[in-house]
Backbone as JSON, one array per atom type, in Angstrom:
{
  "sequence": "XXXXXXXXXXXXXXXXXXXXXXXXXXXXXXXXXXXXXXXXXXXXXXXXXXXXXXXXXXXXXXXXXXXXXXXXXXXXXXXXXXXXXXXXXXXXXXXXXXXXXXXXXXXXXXXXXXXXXXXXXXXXXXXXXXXXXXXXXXXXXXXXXXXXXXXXXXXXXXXXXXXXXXXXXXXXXXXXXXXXXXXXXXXXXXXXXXXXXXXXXXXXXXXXXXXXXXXXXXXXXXXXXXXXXXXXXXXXXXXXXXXXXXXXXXXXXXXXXXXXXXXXXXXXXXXXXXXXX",
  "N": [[0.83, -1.21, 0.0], [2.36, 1.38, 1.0], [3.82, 1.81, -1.11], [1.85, 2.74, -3.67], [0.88, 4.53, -2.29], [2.76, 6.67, -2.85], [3.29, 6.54, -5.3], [1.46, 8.77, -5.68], [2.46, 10.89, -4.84], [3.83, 14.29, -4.75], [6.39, 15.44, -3.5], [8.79, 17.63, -2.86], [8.55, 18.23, -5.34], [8.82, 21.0, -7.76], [6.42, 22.85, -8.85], [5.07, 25.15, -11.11], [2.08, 27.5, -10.7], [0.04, 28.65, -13.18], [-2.36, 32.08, -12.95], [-2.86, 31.44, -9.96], [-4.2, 32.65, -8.2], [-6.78, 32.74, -8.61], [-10.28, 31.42, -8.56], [-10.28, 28.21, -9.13], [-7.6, 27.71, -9.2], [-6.47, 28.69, -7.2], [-7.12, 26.41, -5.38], [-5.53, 24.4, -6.85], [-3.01, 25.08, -6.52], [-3.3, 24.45, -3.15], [-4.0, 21.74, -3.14], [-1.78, 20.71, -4.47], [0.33, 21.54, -3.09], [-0.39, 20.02, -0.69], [0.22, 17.56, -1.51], [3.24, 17.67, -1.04], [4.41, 18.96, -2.97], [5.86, 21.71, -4.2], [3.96, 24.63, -4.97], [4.53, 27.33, -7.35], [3.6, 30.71, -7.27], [1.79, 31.9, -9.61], [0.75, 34.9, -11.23], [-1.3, 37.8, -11.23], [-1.73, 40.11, -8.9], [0.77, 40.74, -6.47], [-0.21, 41.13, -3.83], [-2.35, 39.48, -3.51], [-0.94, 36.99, -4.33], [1.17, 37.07, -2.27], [-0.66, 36.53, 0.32], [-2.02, 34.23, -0.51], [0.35, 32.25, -0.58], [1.07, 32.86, 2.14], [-0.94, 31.4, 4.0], [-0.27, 28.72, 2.69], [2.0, 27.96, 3.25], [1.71, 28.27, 6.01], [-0.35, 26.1, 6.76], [0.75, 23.59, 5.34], [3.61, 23.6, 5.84], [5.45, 24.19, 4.06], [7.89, 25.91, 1.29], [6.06, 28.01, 0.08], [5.89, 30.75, -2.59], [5.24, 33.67, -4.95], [5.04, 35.02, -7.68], [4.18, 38.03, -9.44], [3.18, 38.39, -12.68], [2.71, 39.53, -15.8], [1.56, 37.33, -18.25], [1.61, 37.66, -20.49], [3.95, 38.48, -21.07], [7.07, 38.14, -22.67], [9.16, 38.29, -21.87], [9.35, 38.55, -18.68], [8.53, 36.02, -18.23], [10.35, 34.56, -19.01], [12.74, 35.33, -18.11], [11.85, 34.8, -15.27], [11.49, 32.08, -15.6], [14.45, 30.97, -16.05], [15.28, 32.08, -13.47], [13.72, 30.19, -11.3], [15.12, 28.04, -12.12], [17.79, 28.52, -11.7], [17.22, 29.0, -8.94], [16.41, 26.53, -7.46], [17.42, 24.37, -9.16], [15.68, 23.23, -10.82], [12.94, 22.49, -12.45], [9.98, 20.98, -11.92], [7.02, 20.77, -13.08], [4.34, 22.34, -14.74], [1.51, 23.84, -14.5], [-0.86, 25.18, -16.83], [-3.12, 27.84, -15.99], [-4.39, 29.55, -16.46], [-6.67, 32.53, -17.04], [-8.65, 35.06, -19.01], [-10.99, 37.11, -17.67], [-12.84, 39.03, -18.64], [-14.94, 41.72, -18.46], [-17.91, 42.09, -20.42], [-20.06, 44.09, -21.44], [-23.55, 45.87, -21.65], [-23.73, 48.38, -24.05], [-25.17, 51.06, -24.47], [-27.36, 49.82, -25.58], [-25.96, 47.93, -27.36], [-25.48, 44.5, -26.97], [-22.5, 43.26, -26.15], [-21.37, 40.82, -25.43], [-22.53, 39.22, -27.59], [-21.42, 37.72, -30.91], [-21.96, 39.42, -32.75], [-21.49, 42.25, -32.18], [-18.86, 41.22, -30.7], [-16.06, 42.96, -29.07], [-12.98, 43.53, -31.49], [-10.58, 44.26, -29.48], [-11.52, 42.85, -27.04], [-11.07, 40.55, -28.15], [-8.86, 39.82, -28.55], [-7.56, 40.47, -26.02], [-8.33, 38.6, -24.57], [-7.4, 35.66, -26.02], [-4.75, 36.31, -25.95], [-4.17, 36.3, -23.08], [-5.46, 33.46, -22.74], [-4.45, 31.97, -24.1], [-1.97, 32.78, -25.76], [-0.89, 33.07, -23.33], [-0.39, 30.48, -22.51], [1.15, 29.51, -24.68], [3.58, 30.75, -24.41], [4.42, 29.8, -21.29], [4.41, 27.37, -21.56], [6.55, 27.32, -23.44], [9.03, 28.36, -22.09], [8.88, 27.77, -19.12], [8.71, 25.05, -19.6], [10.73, 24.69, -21.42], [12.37, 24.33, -19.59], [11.31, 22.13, -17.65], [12.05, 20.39, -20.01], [14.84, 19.73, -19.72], [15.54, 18.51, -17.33], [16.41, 15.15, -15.9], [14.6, 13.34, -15.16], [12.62, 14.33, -16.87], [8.87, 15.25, -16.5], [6.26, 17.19, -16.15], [3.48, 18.63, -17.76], [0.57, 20.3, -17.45], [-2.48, 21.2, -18.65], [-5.19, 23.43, -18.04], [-7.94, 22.8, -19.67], [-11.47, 23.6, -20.34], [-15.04, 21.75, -20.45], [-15.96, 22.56, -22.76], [-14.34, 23.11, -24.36], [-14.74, 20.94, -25.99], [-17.44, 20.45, -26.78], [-19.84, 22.56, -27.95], [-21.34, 25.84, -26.11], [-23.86, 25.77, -24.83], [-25.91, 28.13, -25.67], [-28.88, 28.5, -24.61], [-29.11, 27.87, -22.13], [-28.48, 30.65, -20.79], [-30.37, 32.26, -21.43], [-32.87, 34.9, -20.95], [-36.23, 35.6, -19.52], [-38.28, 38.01, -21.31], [-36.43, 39.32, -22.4], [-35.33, 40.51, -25.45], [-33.7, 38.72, -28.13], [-31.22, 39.88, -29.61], [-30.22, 41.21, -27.37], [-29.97, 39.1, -25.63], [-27.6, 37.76, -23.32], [-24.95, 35.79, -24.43], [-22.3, 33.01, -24.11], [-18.94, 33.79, -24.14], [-17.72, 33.96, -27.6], [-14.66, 33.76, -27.78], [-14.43, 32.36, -25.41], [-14.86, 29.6, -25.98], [-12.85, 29.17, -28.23], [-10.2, 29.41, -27.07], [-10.3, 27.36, -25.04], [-10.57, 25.69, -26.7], [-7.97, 24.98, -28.22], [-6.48, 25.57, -26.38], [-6.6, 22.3, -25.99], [-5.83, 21.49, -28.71], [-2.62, 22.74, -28.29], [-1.89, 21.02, -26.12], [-2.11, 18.34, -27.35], [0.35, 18.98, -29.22], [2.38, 18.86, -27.43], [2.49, 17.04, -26.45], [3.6, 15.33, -27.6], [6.41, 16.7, -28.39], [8.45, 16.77, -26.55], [8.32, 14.38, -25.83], [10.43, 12.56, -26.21], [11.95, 13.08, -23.83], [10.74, 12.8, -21.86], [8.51, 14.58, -21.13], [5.34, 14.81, -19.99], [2.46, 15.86, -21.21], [-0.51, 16.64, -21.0], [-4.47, 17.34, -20.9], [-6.64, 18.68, -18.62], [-10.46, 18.68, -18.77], [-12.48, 20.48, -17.47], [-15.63, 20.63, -16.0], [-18.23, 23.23, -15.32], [-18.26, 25.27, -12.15], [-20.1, 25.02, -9.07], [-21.21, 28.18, -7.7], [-22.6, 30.11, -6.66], [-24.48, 31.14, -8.29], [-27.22, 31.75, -10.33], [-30.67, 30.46, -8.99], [-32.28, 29.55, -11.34], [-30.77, 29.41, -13.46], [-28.88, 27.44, -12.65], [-30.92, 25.24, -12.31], [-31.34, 25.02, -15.26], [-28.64, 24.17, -16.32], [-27.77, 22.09, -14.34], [-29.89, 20.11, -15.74], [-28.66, 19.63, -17.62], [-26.55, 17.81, -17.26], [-25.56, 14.21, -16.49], [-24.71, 13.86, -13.65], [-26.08, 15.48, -12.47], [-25.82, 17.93, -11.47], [-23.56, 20.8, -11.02], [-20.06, 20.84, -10.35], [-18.2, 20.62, -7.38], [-16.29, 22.66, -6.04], [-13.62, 22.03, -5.09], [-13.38, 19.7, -5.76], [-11.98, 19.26, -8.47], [-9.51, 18.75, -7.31], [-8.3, 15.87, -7.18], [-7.64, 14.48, -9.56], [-5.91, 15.96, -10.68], [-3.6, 15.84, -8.9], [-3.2, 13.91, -9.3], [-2.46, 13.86, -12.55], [-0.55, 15.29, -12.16], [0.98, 13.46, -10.8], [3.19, 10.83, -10.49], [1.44, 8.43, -10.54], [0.44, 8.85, -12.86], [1.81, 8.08, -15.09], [1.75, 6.92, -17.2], [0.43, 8.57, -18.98], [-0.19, 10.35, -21.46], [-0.89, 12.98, -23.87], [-3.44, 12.96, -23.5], [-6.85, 13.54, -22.84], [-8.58, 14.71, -20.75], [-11.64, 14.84, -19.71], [-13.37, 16.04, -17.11], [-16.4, 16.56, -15.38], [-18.57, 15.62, -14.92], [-19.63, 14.12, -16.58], [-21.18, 15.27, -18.77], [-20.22, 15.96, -21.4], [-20.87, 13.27, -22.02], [-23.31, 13.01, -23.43]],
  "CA": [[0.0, 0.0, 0.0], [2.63, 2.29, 0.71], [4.26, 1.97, -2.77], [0.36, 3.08, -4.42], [0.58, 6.09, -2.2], [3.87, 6.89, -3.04], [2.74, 6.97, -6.87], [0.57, 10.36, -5.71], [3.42, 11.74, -3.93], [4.8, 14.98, -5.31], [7.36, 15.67, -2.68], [9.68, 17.99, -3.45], [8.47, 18.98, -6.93], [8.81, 22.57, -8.07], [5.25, 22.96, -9.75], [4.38, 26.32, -11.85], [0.87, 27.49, -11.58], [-0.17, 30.07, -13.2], [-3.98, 31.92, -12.8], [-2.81, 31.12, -9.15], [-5.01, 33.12, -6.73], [-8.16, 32.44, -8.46], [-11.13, 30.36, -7.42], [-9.39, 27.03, -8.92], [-6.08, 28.26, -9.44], [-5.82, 28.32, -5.19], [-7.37, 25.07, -5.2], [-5.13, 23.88, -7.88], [-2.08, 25.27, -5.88], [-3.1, 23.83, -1.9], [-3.71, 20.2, -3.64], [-0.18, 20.27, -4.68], [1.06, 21.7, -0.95], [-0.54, 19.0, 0.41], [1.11, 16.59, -1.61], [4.48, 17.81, -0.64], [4.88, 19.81, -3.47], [6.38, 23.46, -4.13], [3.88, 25.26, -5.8], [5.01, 28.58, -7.57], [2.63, 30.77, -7.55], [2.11, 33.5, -10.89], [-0.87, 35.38, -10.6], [-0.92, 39.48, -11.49], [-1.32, 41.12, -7.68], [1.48, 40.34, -5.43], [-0.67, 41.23, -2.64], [-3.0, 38.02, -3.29], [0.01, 35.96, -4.26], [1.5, 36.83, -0.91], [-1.72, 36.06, 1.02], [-1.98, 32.59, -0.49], [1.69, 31.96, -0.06], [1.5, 32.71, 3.68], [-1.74, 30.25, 4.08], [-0.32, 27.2, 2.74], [3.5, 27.89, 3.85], [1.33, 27.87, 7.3], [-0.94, 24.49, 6.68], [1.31, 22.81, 5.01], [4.71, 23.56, 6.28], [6.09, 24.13, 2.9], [8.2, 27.23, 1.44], [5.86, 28.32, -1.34], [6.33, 31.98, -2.88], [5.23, 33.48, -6.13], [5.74, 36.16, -8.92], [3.41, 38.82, -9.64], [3.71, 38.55, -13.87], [1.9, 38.93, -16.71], [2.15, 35.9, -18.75], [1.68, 37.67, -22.36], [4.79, 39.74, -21.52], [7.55, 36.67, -22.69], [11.02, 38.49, -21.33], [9.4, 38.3, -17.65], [8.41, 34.48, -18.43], [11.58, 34.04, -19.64], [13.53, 35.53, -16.75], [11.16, 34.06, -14.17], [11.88, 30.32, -15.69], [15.81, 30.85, -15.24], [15.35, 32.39, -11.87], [13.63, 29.52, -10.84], [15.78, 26.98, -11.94], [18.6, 28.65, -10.76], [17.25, 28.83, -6.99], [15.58, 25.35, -7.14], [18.2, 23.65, -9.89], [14.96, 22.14, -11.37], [11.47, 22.99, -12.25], [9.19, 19.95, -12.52], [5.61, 20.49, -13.83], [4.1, 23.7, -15.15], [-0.34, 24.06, -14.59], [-1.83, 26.32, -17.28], [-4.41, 27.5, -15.3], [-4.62, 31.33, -16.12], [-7.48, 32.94, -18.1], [-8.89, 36.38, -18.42], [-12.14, 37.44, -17.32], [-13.27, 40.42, -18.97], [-16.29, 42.05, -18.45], [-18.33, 42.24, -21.0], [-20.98, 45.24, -21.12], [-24.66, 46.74, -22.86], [-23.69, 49.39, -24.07], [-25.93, 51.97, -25.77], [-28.18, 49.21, -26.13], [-25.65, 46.65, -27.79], [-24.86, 43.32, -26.38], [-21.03, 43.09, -26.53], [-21.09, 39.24, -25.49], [-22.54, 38.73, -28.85], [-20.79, 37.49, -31.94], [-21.79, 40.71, -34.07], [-20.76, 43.16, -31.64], [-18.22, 41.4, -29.73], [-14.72, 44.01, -29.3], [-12.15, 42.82, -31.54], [-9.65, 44.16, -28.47], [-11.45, 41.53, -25.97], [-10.73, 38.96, -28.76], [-7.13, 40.13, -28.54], [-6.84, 40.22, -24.81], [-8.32, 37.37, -23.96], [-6.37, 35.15, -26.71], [-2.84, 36.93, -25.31], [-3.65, 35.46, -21.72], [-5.44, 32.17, -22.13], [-3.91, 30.55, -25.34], [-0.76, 33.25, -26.18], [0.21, 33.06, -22.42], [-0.42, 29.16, -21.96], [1.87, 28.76, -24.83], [4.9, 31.41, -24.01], [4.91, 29.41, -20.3], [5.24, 26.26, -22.18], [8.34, 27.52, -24.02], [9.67, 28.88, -21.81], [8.83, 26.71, -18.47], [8.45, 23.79, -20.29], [11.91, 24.01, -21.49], [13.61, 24.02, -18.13], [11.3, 21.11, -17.43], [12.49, 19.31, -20.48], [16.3, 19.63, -19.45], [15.57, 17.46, -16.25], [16.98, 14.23, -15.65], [13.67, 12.93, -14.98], [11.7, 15.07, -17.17], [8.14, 16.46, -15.92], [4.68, 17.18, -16.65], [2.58, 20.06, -17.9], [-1.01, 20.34, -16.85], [-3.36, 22.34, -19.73], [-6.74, 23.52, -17.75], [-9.42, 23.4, -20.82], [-12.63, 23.05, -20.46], [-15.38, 20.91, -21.03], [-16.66, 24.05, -23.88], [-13.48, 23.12, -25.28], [-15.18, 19.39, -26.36], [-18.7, 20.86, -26.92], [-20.15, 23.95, -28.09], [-21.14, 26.41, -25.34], [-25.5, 26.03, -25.29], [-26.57, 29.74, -25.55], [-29.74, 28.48, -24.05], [-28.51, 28.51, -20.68], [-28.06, 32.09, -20.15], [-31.42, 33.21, -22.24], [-33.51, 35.28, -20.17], [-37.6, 35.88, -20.09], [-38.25, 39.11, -21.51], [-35.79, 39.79, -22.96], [-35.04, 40.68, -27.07], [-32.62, 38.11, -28.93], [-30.22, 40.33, -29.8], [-29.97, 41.87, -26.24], [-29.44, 37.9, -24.62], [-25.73, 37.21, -22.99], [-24.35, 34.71, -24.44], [-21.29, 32.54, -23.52], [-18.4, 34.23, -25.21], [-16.42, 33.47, -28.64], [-13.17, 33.61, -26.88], [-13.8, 31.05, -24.3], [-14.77, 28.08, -26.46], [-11.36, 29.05, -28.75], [-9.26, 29.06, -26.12], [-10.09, 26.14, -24.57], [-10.11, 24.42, -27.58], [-6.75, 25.27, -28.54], [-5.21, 24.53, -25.32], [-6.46, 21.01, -26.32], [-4.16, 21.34, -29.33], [-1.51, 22.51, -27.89], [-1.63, 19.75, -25.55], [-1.28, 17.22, -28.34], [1.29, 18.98, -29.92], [3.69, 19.32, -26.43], [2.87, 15.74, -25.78], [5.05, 14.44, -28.55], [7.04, 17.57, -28.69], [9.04, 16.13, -25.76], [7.86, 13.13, -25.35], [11.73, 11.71, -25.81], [13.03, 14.01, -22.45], [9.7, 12.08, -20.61], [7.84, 15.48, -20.73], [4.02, 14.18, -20.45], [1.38, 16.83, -21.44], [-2.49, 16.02, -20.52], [-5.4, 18.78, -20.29], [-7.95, 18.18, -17.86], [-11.68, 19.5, -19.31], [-13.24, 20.88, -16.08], [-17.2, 21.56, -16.11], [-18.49, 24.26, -14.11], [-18.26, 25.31, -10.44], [-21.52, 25.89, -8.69], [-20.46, 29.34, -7.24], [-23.66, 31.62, -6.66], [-25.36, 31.18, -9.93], [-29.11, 32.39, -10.15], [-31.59, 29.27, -9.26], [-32.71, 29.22, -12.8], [-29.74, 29.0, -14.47], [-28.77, 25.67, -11.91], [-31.68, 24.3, -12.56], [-31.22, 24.15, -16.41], [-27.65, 23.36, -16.46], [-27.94, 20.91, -13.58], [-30.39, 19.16, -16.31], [-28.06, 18.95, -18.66], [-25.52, 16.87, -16.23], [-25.63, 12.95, -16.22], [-24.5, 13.43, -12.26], [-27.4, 16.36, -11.45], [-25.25, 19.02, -10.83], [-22.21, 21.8, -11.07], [-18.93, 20.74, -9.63], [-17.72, 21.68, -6.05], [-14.59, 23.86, -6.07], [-12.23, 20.92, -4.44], [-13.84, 18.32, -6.96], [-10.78, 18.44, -9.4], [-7.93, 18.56, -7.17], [-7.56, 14.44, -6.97], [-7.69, 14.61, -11.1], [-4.59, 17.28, -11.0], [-2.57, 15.55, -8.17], [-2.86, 12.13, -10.65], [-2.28, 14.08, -13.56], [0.66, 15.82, -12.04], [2.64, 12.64, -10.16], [3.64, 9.6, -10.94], [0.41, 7.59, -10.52], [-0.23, 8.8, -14.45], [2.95, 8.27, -15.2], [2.23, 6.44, -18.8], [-0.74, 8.93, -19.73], [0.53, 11.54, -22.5], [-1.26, 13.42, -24.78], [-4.59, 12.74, -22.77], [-8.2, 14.71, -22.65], [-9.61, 14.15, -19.59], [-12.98, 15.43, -19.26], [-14.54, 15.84, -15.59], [-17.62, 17.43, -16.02], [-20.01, 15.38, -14.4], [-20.84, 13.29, -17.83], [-21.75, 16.38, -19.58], [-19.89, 15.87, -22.69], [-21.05, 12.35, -22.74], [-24.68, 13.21, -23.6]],
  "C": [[0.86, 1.26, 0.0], [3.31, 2.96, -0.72], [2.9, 2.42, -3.43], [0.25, 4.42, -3.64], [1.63, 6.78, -2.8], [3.86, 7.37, -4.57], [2.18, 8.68, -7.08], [1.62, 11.48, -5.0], [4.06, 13.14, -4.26], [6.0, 16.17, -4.81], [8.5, 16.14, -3.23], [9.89, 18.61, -5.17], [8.15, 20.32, -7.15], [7.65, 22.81, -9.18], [4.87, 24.68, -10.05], [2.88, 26.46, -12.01], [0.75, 29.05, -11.47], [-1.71, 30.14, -12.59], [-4.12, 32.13, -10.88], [-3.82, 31.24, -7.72], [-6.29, 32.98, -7.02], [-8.91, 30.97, -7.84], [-10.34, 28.45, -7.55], [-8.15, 27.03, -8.79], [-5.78, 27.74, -7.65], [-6.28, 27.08, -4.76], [-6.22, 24.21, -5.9], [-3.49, 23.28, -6.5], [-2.08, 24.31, -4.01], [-3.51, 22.6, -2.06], [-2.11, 19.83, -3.89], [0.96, 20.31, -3.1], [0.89, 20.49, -0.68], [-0.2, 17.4, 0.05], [2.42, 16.57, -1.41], [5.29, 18.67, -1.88], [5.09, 20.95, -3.29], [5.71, 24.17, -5.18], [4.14, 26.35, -5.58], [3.73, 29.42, -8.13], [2.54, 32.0, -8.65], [1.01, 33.98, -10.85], [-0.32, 37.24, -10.95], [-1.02, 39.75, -9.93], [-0.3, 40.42, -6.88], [0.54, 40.61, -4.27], [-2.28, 39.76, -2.23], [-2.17, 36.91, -3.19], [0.62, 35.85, -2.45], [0.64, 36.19, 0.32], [-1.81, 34.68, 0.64], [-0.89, 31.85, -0.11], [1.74, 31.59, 1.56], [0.31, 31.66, 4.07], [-0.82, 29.23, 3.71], [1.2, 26.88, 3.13], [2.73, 27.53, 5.89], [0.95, 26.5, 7.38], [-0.1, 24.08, 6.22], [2.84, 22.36, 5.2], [5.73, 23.59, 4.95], [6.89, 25.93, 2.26], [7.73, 27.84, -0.09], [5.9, 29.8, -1.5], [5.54, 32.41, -4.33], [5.61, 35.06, -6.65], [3.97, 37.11, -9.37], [3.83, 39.57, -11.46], [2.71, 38.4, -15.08], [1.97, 38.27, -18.09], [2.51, 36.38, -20.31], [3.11, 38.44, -22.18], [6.5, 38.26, -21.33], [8.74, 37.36, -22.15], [10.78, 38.31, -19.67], [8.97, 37.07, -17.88], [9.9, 34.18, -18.36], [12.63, 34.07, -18.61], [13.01, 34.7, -15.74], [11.83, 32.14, -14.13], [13.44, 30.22, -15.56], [16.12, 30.97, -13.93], [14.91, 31.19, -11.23], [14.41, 28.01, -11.06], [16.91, 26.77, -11.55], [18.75, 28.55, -9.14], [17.32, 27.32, -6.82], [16.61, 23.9, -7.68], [16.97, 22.99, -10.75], [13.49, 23.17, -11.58], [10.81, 21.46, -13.42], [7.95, 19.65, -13.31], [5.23, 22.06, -13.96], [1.71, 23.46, -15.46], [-0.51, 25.32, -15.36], [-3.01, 26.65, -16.97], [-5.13, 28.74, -15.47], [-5.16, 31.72, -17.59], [-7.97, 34.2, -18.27], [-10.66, 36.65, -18.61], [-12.95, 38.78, -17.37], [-14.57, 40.73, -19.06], [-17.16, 43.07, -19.22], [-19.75, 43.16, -21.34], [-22.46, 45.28, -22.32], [-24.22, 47.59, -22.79], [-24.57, 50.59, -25.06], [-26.7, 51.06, -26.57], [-27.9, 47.68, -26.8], [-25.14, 45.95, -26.58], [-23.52, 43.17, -27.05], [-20.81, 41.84, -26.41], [-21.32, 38.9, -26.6], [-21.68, 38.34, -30.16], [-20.63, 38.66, -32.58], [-21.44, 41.6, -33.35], [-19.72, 42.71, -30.93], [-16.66, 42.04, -30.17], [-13.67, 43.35, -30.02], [-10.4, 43.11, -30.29], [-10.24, 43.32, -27.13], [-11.27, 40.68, -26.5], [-9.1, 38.9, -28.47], [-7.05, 40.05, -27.5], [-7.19, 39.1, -24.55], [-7.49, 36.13, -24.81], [-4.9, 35.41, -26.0], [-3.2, 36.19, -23.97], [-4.17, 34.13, -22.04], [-4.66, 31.15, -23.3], [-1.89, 31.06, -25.66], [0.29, 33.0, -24.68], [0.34, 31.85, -21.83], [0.8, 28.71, -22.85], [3.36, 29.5, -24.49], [5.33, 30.74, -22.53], [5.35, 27.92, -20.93], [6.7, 26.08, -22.57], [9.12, 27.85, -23.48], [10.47, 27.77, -20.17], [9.17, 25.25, -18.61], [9.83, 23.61, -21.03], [13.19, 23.64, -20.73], [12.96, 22.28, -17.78], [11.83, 19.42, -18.21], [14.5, 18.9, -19.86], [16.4, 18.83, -18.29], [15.39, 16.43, -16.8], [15.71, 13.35, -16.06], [12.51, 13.38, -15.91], [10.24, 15.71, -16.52], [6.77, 16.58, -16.52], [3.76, 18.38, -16.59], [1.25, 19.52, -17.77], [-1.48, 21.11, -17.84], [-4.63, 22.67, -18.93], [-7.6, 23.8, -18.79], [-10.43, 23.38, -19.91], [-14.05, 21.8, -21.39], [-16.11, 22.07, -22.57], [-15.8, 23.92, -24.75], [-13.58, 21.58, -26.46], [-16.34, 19.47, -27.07], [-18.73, 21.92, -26.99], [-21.34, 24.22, -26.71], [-23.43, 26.3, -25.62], [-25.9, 27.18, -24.92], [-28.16, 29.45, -24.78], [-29.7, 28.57, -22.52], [-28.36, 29.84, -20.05], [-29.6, 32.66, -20.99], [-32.22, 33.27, -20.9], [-35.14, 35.66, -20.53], [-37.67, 37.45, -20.35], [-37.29, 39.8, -22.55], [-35.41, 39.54, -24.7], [-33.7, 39.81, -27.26], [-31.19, 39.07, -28.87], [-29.63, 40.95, -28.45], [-29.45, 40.28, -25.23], [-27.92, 37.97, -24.59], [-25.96, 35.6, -23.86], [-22.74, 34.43, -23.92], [-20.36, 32.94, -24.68], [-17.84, 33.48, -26.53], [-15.21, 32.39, -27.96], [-12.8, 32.57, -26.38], [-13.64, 29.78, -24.99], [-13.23, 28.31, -27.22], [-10.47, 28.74, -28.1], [-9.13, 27.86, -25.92], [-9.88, 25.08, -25.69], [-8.8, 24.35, -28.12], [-5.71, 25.13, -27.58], [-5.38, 22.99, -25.18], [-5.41, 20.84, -27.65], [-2.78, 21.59, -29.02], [-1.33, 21.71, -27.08], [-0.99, 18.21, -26.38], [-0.17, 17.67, -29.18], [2.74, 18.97, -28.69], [3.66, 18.01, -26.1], [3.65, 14.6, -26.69], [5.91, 15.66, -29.03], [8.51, 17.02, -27.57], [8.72, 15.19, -25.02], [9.56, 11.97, -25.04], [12.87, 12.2, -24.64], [11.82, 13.52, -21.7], [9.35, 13.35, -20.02], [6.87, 15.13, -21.05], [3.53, 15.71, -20.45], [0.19, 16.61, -21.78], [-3.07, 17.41, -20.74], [-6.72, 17.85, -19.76], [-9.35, 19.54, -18.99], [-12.6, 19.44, -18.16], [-14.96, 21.25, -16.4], [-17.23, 22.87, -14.99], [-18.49, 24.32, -13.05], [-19.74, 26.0, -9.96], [-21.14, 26.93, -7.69], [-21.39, 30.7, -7.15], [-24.46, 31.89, -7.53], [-26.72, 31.16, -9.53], [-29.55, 30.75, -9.82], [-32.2, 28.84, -10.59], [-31.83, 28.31, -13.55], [-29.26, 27.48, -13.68], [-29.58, 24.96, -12.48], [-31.46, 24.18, -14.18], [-30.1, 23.53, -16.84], [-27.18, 22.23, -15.92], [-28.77, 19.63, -14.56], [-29.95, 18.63, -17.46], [-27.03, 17.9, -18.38], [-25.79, 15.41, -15.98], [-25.65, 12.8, -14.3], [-26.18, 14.67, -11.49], [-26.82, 17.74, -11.16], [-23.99, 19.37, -10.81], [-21.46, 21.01, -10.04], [-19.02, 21.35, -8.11], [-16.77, 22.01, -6.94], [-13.27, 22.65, -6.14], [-12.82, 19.66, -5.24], [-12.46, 17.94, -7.8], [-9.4, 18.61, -8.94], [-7.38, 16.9, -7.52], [-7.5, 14.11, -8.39], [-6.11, 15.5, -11.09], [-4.06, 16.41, -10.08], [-1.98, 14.19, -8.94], [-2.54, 12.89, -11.96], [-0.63, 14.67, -13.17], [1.75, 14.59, -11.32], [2.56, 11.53, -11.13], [2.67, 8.11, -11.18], [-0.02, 7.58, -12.29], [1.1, 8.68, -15.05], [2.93, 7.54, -17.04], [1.01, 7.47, -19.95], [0.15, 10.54, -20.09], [-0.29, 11.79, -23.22], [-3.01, 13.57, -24.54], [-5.83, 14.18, -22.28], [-8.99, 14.47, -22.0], [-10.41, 15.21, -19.49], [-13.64, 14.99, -17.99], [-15.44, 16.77, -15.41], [-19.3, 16.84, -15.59], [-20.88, 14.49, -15.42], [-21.57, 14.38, -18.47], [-21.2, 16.27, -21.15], [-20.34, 14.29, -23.78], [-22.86, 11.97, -23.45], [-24.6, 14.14, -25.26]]
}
């Protein structure tokens, strides 16, 4: 038995996540603490990074730290991934976990979530953090992790939106004019679907330095959402219902040790059986 825990162990591994201080991101990060890993945490405010830092350096007895960087800007990537392999000598796994969350407005009547009005500068920012800055940490991260002995394992966070198109019915409201409904953006389904390609292209990109590269496809977090909207997306769910929060750490602690140790190139969808409908 103890050899099967020992598989989940990631003691001593220098793990990169970006995204860090958000709602999964800090879940992402005190799953790895509490396997004995060192996550690093990247995240834009230092003053959240520090706050999570000092939590799980407390629970967990570990000396985690992070960087206050933003991912599209590749000369602080670039520096950051020497700095850390200079302190550490190593950097083992790298979580793309960081997306941007722009808030999308009526303005003067138009719906900007829409296709026909949506900004081509929120197509541009959000692209630069979740796909331009998932792959500049790759190249950059991802090539300190290939230079280890042992090689290492990148994490992709898609979604399940990145498997399935996004059902605009979900967000339609009574009363309200077509052209005025939110919908679920452009952006997000691209993204995510594209950090499923780059997943298959990094998982035989160094596949001969035993760098694995997976993406988990997360469903939703139930997180305050109107009673309506639960109830129709809950009916689209084989299990009944939105994710907890701490649902996909034991998915990320197997994707990140040694327990997955022969799974490469892999599209795990946890989602509650939502994609399989």
């Amino acid at each position: 038995m103890n050899e099967l825990n020992e598989l989940f162990s990631l003691k001593g591994k220098v793990i990169v996540v970006t995204g860090a201080t958000g709602l999964l991101g800090q879940k992402h990060a005190e799953a790895i603490a509490a396997y004995g890993g060192v996550p690093i945490l990247i995240d834009l405010s230092q003053i959240a990074i520090d706050n999570l830092s000092e939590k799980l350096n407390k629970e967990y007895g570990i000396n985690s730290f992070g960087f206050a960087i933003d991912i599209t800007n590749e000369s602080l990537i670039s520096e950051n991934a020497f700095f850390l392999k200079k302190k550490f000598g190593k950097i083992d796994g790298l979580v793309n976990n960081a997306a941007n969350n722009p808030k999308v407005e009526n303005i003067k009547g138009e719906n900007f979530s829409r296709l026909e009005n949506f900004p081509l500068d929120v197509w541009q920012q959000d692209i630069a953090v979740g796909l331009t800055g998932a792959f500049l940490c790759a190249k950059h991260y991802g090539s300190q992790i290939s230079d280890n002995e042992s090689g290492g394992v990148i994490v992709n966070i898609a979604s399940d939106l990145g498997l399935i198109a996004p059902d605009q019915r979900l967000y339609k409201q009574d009363n309200i004019i077509d052209s005025q409904q939110n919908v679920k953006p452009v952006t997000y389904s691209v993204i995510k679907t594209g950090l499923i390609g780059l997943t298959r292209y990094l998982s035989t990109y160094w596949a001969d330095k035993n760098v694995r590269c997976n993406a988990m496809c997360p469903g939703g977090v139930e997180n305050g959402q109107p009673e309506e909207f639960l109830k129709k997306i809950n009916s689209r769910i084989p299990l009944g219902r939105m994710a907890h929060v701490n649902e996909y750490q034991g998915v990320l602690i197997w994707m990140l040790s040694d327990a997955s140790s022969y799974l490469n190139g892999a599209i795990i969808p946890v989602e509650g059986g939502r994609t399989a409908w």
